[in-house]
Structures are given as structure tokens and as C-alpha cells.
C-alpha positions as CSV (number, residue, x, y, z in Angstrom):
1,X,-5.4,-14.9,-4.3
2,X,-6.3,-17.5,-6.8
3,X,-6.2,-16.5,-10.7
4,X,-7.7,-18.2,-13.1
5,X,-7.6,-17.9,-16.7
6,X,-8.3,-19.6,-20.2
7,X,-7.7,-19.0,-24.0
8,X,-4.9,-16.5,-22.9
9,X,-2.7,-16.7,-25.4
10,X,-1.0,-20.0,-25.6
11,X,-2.1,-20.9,-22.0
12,X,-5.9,-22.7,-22.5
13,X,-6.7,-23.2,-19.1
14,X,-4.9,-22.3,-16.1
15,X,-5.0,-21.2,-12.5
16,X,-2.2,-20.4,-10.1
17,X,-2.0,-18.5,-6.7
18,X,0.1,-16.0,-5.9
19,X,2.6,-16.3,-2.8
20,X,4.5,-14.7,-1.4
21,X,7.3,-15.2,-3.8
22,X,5.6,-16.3,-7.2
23,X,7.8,-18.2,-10.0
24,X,6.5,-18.8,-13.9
25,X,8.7,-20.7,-15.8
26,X,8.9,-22.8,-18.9
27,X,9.5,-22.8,-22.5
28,X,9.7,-19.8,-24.8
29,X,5.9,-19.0,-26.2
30,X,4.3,-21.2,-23.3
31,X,2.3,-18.3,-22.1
32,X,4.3,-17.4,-18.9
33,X,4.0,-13.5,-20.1
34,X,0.8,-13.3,-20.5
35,X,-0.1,-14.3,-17.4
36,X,1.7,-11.6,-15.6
37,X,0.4,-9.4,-17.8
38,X,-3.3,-10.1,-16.9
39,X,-2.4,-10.2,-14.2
40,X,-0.6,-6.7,-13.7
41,X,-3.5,-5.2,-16.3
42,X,-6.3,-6.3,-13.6
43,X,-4.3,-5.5,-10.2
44,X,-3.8,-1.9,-11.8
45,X,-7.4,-0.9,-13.4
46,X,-9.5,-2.5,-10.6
47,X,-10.4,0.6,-9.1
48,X,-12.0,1.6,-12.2
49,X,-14.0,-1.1,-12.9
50,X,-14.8,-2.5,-9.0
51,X,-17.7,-0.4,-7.4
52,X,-20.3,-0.5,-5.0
53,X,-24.0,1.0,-5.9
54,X,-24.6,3.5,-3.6
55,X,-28.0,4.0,-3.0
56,X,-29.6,8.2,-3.0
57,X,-30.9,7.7,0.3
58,X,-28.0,7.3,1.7
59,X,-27.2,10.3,0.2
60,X,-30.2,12.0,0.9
61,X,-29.5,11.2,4.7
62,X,-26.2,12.8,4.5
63,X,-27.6,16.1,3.1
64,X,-30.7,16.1,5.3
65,X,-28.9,15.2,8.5
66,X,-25.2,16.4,8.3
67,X,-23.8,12.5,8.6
68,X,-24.8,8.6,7.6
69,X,-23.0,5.2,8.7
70,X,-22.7,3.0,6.7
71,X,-22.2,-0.7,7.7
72,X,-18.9,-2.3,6.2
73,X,-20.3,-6.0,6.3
74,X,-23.8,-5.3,4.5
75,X,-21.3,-4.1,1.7
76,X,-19.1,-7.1,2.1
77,X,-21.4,-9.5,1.0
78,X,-21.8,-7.6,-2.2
79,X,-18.0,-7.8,-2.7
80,X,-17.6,-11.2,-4.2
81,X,-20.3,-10.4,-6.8
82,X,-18.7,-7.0,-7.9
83,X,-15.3,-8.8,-8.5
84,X,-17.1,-11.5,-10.4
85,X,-18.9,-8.8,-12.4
86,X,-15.5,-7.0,-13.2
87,X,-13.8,-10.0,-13.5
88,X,-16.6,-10.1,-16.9
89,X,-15.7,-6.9,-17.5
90,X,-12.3,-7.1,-18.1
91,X,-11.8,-10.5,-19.5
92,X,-13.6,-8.0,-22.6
93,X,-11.3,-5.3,-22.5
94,X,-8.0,-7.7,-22.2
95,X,-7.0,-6.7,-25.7
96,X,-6.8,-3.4,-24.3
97,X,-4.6,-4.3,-22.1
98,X,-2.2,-6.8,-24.6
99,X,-3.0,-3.7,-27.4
100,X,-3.8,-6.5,-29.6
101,X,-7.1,-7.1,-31.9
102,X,-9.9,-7.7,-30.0
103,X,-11.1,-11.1,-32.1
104,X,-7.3,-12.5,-30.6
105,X,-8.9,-12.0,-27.1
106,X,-12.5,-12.6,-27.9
107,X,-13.0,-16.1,-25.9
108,X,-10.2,-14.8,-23.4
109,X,-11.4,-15.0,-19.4
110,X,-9.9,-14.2,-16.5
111,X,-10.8,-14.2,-12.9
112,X,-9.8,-13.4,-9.4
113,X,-11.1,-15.5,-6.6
114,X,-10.7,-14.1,-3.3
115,X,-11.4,-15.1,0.8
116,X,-13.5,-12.6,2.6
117,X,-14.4,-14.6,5.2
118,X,-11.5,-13.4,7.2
119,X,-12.1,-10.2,6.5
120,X,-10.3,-7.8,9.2
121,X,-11.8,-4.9,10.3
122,X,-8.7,-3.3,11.6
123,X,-7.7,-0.9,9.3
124,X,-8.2,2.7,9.7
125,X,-9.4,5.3,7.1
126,X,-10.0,9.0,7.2
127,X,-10.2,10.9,3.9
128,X,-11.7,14.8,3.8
129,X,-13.3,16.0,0.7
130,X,-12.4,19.6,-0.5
131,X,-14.1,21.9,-3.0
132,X,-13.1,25.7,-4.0
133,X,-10.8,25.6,-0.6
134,X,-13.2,24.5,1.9
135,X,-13.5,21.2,3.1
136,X,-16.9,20.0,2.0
137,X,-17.2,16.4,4.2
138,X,-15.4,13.7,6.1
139,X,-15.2,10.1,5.4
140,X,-14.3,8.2,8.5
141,X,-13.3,4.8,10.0
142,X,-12.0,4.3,13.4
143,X,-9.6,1.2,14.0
144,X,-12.0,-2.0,14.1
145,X,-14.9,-0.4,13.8
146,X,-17.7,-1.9,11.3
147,X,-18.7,1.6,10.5
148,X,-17.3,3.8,7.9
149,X,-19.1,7.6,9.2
150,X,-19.7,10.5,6.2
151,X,-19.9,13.8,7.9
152,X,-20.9,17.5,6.4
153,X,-18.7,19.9,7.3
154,X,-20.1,22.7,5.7
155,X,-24.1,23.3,5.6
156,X,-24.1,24.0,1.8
157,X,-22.5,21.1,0.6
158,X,-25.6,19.9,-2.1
159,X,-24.8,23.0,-4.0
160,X,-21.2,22.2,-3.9
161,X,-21.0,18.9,-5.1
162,X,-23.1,16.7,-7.1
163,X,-24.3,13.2,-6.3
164,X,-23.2,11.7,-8.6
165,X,-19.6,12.8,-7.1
166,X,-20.7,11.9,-3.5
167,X,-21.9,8.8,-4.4
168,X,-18.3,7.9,-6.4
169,X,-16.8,9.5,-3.2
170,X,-18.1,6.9,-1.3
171,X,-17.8,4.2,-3.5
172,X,-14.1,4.9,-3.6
173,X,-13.9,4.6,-0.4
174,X,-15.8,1.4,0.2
175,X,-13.5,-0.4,-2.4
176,X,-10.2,0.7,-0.7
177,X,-11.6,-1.0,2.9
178,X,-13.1,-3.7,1.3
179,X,-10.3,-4.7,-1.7
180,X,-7.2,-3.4,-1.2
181,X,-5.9,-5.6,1.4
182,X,-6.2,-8.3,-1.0
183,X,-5.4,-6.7,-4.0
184,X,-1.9,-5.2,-3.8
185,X,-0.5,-2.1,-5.9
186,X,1.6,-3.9,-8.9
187,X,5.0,-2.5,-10.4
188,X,6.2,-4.3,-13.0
189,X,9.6,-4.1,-14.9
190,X,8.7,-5.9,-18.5
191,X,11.6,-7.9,-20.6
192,X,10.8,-4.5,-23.3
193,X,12.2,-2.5,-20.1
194,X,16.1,-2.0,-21.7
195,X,14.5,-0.4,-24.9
196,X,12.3,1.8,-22.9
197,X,15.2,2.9,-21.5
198,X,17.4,2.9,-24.9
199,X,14.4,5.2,-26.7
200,X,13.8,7.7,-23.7
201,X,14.7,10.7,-25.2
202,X,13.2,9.9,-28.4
203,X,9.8,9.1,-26.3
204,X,9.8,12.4,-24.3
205,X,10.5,14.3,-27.7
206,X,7.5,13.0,-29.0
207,X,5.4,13.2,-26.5
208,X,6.3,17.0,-26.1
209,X,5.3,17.3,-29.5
210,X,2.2,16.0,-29.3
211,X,1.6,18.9,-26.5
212,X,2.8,21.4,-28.5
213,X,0.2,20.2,-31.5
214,X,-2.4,20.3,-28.6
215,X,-1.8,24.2,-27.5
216,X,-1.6,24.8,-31.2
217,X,-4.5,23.4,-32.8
218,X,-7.8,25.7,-32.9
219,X,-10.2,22.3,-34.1
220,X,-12.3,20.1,-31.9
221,X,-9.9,17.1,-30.5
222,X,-9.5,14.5,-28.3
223,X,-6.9,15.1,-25.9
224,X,-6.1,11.7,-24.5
225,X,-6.5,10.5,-27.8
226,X,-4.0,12.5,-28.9
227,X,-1.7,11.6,-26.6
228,X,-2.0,7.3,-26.8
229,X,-0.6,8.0,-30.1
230,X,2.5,7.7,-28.2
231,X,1.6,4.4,-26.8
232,X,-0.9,2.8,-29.1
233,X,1.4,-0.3,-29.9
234,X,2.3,-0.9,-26.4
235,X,0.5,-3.8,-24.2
236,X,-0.1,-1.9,-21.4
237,X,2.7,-3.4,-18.8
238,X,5.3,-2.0,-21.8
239,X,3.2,1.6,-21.3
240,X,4.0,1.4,-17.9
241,X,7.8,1.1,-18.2
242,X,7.9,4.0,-20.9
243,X,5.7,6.5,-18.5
244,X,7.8,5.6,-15.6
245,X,11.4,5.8,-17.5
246,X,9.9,9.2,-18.6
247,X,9.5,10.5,-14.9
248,X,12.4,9.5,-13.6
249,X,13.9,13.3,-12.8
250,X,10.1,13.6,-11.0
251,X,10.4,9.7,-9.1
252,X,14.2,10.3,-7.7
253,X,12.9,13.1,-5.4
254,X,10.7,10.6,-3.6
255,X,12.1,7.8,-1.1
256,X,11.7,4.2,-0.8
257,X,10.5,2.7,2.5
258,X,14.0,0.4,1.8
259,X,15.6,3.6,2.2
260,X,14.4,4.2,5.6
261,X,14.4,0.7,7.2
262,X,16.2,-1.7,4.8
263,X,19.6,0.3,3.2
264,X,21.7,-2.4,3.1
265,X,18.9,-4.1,0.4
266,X,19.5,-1.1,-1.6
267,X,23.5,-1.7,-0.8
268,X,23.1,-5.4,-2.3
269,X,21.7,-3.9,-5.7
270,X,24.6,-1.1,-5.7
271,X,26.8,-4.8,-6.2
272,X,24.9,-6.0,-8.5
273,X,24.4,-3.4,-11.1
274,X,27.9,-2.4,-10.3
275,X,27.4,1.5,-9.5
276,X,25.0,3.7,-9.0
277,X,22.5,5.5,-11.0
278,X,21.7,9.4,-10.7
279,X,20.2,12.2,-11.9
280,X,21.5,15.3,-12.9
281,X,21.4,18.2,-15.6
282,X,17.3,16.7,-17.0
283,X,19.9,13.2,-17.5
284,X,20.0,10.0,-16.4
285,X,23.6,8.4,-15.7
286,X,25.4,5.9,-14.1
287,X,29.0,6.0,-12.6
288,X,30.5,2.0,-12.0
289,X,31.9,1.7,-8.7
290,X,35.5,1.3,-10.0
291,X,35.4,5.0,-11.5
292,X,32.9,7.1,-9.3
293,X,34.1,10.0,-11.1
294,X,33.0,8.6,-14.5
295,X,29.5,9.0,-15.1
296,X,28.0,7.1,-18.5
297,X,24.4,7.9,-20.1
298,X,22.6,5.1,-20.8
299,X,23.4,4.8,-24.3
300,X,27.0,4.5,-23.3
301,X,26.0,2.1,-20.6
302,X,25.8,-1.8,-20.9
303,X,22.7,-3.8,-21.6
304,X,22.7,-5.0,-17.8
305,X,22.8,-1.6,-16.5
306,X,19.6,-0.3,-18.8
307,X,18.3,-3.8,-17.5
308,X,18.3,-2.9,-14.0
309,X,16.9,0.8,-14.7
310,X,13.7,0.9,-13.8
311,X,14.2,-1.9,-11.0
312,X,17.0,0.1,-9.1
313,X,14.8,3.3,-9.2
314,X,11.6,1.5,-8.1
315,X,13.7,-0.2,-4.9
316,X,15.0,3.1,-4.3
317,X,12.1,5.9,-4.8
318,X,9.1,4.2,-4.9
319,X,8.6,0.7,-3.5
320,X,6.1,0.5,-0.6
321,X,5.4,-2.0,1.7
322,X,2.7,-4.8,0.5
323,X,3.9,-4.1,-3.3
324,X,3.7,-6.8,-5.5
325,X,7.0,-6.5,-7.5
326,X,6.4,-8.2,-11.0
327,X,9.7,-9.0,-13.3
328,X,9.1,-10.5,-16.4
329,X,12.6,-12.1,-16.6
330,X,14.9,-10.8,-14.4
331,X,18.3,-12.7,-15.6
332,X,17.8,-10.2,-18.4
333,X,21.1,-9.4,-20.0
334,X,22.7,-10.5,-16.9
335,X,26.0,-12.7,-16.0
336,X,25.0,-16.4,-14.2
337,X,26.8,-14.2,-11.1
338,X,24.3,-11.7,-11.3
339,X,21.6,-13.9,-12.2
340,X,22.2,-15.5,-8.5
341,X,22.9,-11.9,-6.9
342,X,19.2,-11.2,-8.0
343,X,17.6,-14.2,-6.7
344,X,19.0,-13.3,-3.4
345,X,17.8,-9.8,-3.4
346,X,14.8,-10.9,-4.5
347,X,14.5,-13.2,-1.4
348,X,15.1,-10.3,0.8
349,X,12.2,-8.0,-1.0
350,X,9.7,-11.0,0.5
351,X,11.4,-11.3,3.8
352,X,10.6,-7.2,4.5
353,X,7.2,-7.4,2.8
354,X,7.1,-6.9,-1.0
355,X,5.5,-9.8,-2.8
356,X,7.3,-10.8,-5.4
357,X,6.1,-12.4,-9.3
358,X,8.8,-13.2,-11.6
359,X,8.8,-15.5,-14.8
360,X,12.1,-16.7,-16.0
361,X,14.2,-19.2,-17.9
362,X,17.4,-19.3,-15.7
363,X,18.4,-22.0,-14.6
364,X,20.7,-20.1,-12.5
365,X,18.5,-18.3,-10.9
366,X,16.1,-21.3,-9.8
367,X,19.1,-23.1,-8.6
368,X,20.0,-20.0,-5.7
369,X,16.4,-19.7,-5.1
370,X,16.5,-23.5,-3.7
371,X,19.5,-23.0,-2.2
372,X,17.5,-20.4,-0.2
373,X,15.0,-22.9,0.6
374,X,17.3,-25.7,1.9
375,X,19.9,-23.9,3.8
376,X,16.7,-22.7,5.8
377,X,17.2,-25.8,8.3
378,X,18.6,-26.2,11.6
379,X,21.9,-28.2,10.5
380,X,24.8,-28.3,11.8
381,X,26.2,-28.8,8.3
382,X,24.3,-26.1,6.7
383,X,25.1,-24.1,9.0
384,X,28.8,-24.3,7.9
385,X,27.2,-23.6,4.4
386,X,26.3,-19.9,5.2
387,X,28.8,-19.1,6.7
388,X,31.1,-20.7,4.4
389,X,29.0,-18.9,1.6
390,X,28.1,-15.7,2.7
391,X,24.2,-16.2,3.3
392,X,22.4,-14.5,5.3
393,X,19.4,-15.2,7.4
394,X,17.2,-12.1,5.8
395,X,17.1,-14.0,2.4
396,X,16.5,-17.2,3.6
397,X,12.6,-19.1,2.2
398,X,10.2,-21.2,3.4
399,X,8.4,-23.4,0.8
400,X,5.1,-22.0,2.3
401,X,6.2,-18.6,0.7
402,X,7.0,-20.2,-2.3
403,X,4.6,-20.6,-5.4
404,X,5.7,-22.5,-8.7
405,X,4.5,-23.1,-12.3
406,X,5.7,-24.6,-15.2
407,X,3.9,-23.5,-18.4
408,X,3.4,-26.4,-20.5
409,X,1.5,-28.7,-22.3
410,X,-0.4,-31.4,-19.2
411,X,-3.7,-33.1,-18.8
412,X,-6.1,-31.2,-16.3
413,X,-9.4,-31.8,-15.1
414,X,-12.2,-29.9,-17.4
415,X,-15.8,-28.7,-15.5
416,X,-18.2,-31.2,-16.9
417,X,-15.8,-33.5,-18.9
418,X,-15.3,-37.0,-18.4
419,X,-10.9,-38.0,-17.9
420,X,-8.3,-35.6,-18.3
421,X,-7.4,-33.5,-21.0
422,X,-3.9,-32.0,-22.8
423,X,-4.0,-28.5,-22.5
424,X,-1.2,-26.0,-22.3
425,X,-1.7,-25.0,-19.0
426,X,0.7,-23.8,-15.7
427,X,1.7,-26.5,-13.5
428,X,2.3,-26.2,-9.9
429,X,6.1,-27.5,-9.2
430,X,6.8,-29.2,-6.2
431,X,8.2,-27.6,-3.4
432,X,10.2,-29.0,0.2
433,X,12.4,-28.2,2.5
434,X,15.3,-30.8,1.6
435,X,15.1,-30.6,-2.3
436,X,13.6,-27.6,-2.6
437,X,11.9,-26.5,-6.1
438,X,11.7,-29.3,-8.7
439,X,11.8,-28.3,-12.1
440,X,12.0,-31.0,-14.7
441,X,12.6,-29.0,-17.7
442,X,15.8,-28.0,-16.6
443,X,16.9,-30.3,-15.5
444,X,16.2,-32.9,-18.8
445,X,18.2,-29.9,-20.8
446,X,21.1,-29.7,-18.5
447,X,21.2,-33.5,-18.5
448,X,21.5,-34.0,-22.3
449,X,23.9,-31.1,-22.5
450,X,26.3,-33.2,-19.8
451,X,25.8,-36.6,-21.6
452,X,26.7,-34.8,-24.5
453,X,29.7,-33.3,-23.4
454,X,30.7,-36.6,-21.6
455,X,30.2,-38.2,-25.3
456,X,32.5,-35.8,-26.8
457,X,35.3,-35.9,-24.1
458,X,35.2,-39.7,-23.9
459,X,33.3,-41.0,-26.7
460,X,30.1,-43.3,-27.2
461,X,30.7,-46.7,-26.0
């Protein structure tokens, strides 16, 4: 998946794919935020603003007949153009999504470019339709079949259901064969995700009090209005941490996938937040592993521990294979051991199938990512390393999953311009086997704080 973007904030013009394990780093107020955040905005509105015109005859067939076909590759070739079209559609609303004025987004694009040429037909989908208890028609798609089948199972079903809803029906179902192999469901845990957590009660308070005005007021109102009064100041990533910090009593009944098939993942973040969170009595707590008997609200908890709220209940009750896992700086509040601890579990989220997008300043954490990359040789040496160490082979990286940028100020190549250009922009890093990820910037910091530490020990010659 290729993203491209411009006037975003500080970044002018940029594009950057996404790997499987996705890194944005750079400066403070380079732009590295924004770009998740467009990013996240898009993957999680796209199936209200992606659809396929479906045509009345074909709905006219279904009610005359009982069933239709329709052929999956006539709609593919209309894919590309939809995206493009929503692509245009949402560059406008992406003060929307930053709740910002709209004249700060006005010139604002983004795009998703993506490759259906090796499009698979393997998927399967079956999805019945019911209305007033009965089951009103079937929308089916056998394992490679180029065919999705709409069946009537009930002879009144034109009475039951409008067109219109048939026709969105079907659109629906379209989009999920056609885009959401490419377009994977976003979770993102935002660097505002430690006040979310510090203001929960005071969130849930008033939004039940915006309920209780809604059962209460006899005059003409708008209900979801009413209710983004809550939210209205938030960009629409920070809305997602709030609503999902809110629901966490609802969330903890649920189970991960990691749960199932990957506990000891979930055993590695137990040692890094350094307990375990729970739920009890309408509360959220967390007991340390030292005292299991002590159990600390959050208030009461450290900053790293409200950190890691929302991460440690999205690994454990709702993460799904295919995710992509966005963390807009996950050394938040975090020791440099921790900071290493989460690059490694991290590692193991892509080895099991959760694509991962982080931006971040740590030097730390860049630094146990490449040790991930170079220890995965066959050495002899290196070989002593892990074991030595403690890695494992189930966090171990291959540059090929790896995607780096550094946002900053470069000269690019502009459409139609003659030369390059300066413009703040993302900059792929590059990436091998023996070095692994080369980041300039911190190194050149890390380097002047040595020479002057060296200076200060043994003075300037």
C-alpha cells in the first residue's frame, strides 16, 4: 500500500509504503503524527465513503427472478477509480478528521495507491439479510469463485426492504471482497492515550449526562450532535482512545486471537508493564507483580502503566489477525529497558501477523529493532549472541518487512518541475541485513553528546 500525501501539516510532499513493520521518525513538529493520523482517519472511514453503483436492474432481476450473479472482475475494474474518487473525498473532510479549521486543511491531499492486479479470488463470503425475524436474502461467494450469488429467500422481499437498502446491501458487500484485503482494520493507541485514561471517569460522567439531557428534553434535537459535544476538540485518532478507554468493562469479556494461539506474547507484555490489569466492581485496576494482592486504580498507578492501557487491552481482548497496530510513540513514559522490551514485542506482533505502524524518537528503541535485523543471520557468532542475550527466533526481522522514514527537510523530485526541490518531506532510511536501519539523526545527536562528554572528562585540546 503506497500513501501519498501533501500540505499535511508540516510534511509538503510525501509518500511512504506501509510494511509490514512501519517506522516514522524524526524531529519534534516534522509531521510524523499527522501522517498516522491520515492515515488511521482513511483506513477507518473507507467503508463509508468507498462504493460501488449498483445498477436497478440488477435489482430488478433479483426481485423478478429470486437470484442475480454478479461478476467480481467487471467490478474490479471500477475499483481503482472509486478509491481515487474517495481518496478526493476525504483529502476535504481531513479537518474532520484532525478537528481542526477546515482553511488549515484546505490544500491538504491524500491518496492511497493500491495493486489489483493480483487480485485473489480466494476468499469466501456468505452474509444473510434479516428483516422483522425472517431472513429476507442471501449474499454468497464460494472459495475462488468470480461470482458473488444474491438469493431471495422469501417471495415478498420488495415489500420488505427498499432498494435503496438492497442496493447498499450489495454494495457493502462488494467493497469487503474487493478492499479489505488490502485495507486492514486500524487500532491505534495515540501519545494523548495516558490522559484518556487519567480523565475516564470524568469522560463517562459526561457523557451520561448528555444522555440523561437527551431523555429529558421535550424540543427538536440532534442526537449525535449532542453527543460529539463530548468529543468536538478531539482529532479523531484521540476520539478513538477515549470511546475505547470508556468500554473497557464491555472489551475485557472478548478474547484476543494472542490469547488463543500466541499466550506467551501476552506473557512478554505482563513483564513489561510489570502486572496485570483487570476489571472489577465498574473499575479498572492494576496489581504489579511483586504485590498481586495490591490492586492500584489508575490514578494511583504510574504514567507507564496508564501508557500501556489501552495497548495491553487491545493485545489481549481485541487484536485480530491482519490488524494494523498504530502507536504514535510507544517509548511513552517508559524506562530505556522497557523502551527495548517494546520493540521486541512489537517484532513478535509482525511475526504472527499484525502489521505494525509506529512513529517514535527513541533511540533506544531503533537501536533493539536493528539488533532484531542483524542477529537474523546464519552466524556462528550471532548465534552466541541470542543465546547469550535471550533472543528468540519469533522476534527476529527481515529488512524486506521493514519500512523507514525520516521526517525532514530533503530535496525531492516535483511532477513537472525542472531539479529538485527542499521540501519537508518523509525519507526512506536505509535498510540491510549487516547494519540494519540507518538513522542519521541520531546518531549526529548521540555523537555530539559523546564528544561533549569526552571534552568535559578530558578537556579540549
Amino acid at each position: 500500500m503506497e500513501i501519498q500525501v501533501k500540505n499535511l501539516g508540516p510534511i509538503q510532499e510525501a509518500e511512504f509504503t506501509l510494511g509490514d513493520f512501519t517506522i516514522i521518525c524524526g524531529s519534534n513538529n516534522t509531521g510524523k503524527t499527522y501522517a498516522v493520523y491520515a492515515l488511521f482517519g482513511f483506513l477507518e472511514t473507507w467503508p463509508h465513503i468507498l462504493n460501488f453503483e449498483i445498477e436497478s436492474s440488477v435489482i430488478s432481476e433479483l426481485f423478478a427472478k429470486g437470484s442475480v450473479s454478479l461478476h467480481i472482475p467487471s467490478y474490479l475494474e471500477q475499483a481503482q477509480e472509486i478509491l481515487e474518487r474517495g481518496c478526493q473525498f476525504y483529502s476535504q473532510q481531513l479537518y474532520k478528521i484532525f478537528a481542526a479549521p477546515e482553511k488549515k486543511f484546505k490544500d491538504a491531499e491524500f491518496r492511497i495507491k493500491l495493486d489489483f492486479s493480483q487480485f485473489q479470488f480466494n476468499q469466501e463470503f456468505e452474509h444473510n439479510v434479516q428483516s422483522q425475524d425472517a431472513e429476507v436474502f442471501s449474499l454468497i461467494k464460494p472459495r475462488n469463485s468470480l461470482d458473488l450469488t444474491i438469493t431471495l429467500l422469501i417471495s415478498n422481499a420488495s415489500s420488505l426492504i427498499p432498494e435503496a437498502a438492497v442496493k447498499s446491501i450489495i454494495s457493502n458487500a462488494l467493497k469487503n471482497l474487493i478492499f479489505s484485503d488490502y485495507l486492514p482494520h486500524p487500532f491505534i493507541a495515540s501519545a494523548e492515550r495516558t490522559g484518556a485514561v487519567i480523565f475516564r471517569n470524568e469522560l463517562i460522567f459526561a457523557r451520561n449526562r448528555l444522555l440523561e439531557e437527551m431523555r429529558q428534553s421535550n424540543e427538536d434535537f440532534d442526537p449525535m450532535g449532542l453527543l460529539f459535544k463530548v468529543y468536538r476538540d478531539y482529532a479523531l485518532p484521540v476520539k478513538q482512545n477515549v470511546d475505547f478507554t470508556q468500554n473497557l468493562e464491555v472489551i475485557a469479556k472478548e478474547e484476543s486471537f494472542l490469547v488463543r494461539q500466541f499466550p506467551e506474547i501476552l506473557e512478554d507484555f505482563r513483564k513489561l508493564v510489570g502486572g496485570e490489569y483487570s476489571v472489577r466492581n465498574n473499575g479498572i485496576y492494576y496489581s504489579p507483580s511483586h504485590r498481586k494482592s495490591l490492586r492500584l486504580t489508575m490514578d494511583e498507578s504510574s504514567s507507564a502503566v496508564r501508557s500501556l492501557l489501552d495497548i495491553g487491552f487491545y493485545l489481549k481482548h481485541a487484536a485480530q489477525p491482519g490488524d494494523l497496530f498504530i502507536i504514535d510513540e510507544p517509548e511513552l513514559n517508559l524506562h530505556p529497558e522497557n523502551q527495548r522490551r517494546i520493540a521486541r514485542l512489537l517484532a513478535k506482533l509482525v511475526n504472527v501477523g499484525i502489521k505494525v505502524c509506529i512513529t517514535t524518537h527513541s533511540d533506544y528503541l531503533i537501536k533493539e529493532i536493528n539488533h532484531l535485523i542483524m542477529l537474523n543471520r546464519d552466524r556462528p557468532h550471532l548465534q552466541e549472541i541470542r543465546d547469550q542475550w535471550g533472543y528468540q527466533s519469533e522476534e527476529l526481522l527481515t529488512p524486506e518487512q521493514m519500512r523507514v522514514y525520516i521526517a525532514q527537510q530533503a530535496l525531492i523530485s516535483i511532477p513537472g518541475r525542472k531539479g529538485k526541490v527542499k521540501r519537508q518531506t518523509l525519507t526512506a532510511a536505509d535498510i540491510n541485513a549487516e547494519q540494519g536501519i540507518e538513522v542519521g539523526s541520531f546518531d549526529q545527536t548521540i555523537d555530539q553528546m559523546n564528544q561533549i562528554q569526552e571534552a568535559i572528562i578530558w578537556g579540549i585540546e
